[in-house]
C-alpha positions, 0 to 999 in steps of 0.5 A, spaced: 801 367 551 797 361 550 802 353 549 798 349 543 799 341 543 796 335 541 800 329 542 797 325 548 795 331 552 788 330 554 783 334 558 776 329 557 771 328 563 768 321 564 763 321 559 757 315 558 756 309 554 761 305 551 766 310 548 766 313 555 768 306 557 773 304 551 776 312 552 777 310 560 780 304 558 785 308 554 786 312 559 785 319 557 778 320 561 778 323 568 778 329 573 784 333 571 788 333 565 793 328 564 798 324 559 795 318 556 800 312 558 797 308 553 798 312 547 804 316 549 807 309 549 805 308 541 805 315 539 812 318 543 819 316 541 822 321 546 818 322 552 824 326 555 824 331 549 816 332 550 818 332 558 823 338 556 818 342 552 812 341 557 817 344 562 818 349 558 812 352 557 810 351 564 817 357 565 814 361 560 812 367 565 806 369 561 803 364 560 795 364 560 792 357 557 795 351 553 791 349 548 788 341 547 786 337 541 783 333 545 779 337 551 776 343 554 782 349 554 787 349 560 786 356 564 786 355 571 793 354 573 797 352 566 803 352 570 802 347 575 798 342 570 805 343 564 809 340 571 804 335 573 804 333 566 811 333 566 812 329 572 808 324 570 812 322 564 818 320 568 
């Protein structure tokens, strides 16, 4: 089973140049993915709500992958990173 999102999820590496620079300043480059403070403070009226559901699918017992707009498919450990993600949106 796979999860699909595209609101302020974000699975980017550092990239070069000036976008790799503007995309860091915005904060959805790193080494892991990662929810965007900046755009989620802009784009989430409910971040408890998108909390809720991230943690929900990390329960889904079949879950493979989740599926990003923004950055390479989530395969290794999907689970643990819907949590982390979740965690973060305290």
């Amino acid at each position: 089973m796979s999860a699909r999102t595209d609101y302020g999820f974000f699975n980017v590496r550092k990239q070069p140049g000036l976008v790799g620079f503007i995309f860091g300043l915005l904060g959805v480059t790193g080494a892991e993915p990662k929810a965007a403070k900046l755009v989620l403070r802009k784009l989430a009226d409910d971040k408890s709500a998108l909390r809720a559901q991230f943690e929900e699918w990390a329960n889904l017992p079949d879950l493979k992958r989740v599926i990003l707009s923004h950055g390479a498919v989530i395969e290794k450990d999907p689970r643990e990173t819907l949590r982390r993600i979740a965690a973060s949106l305290s």
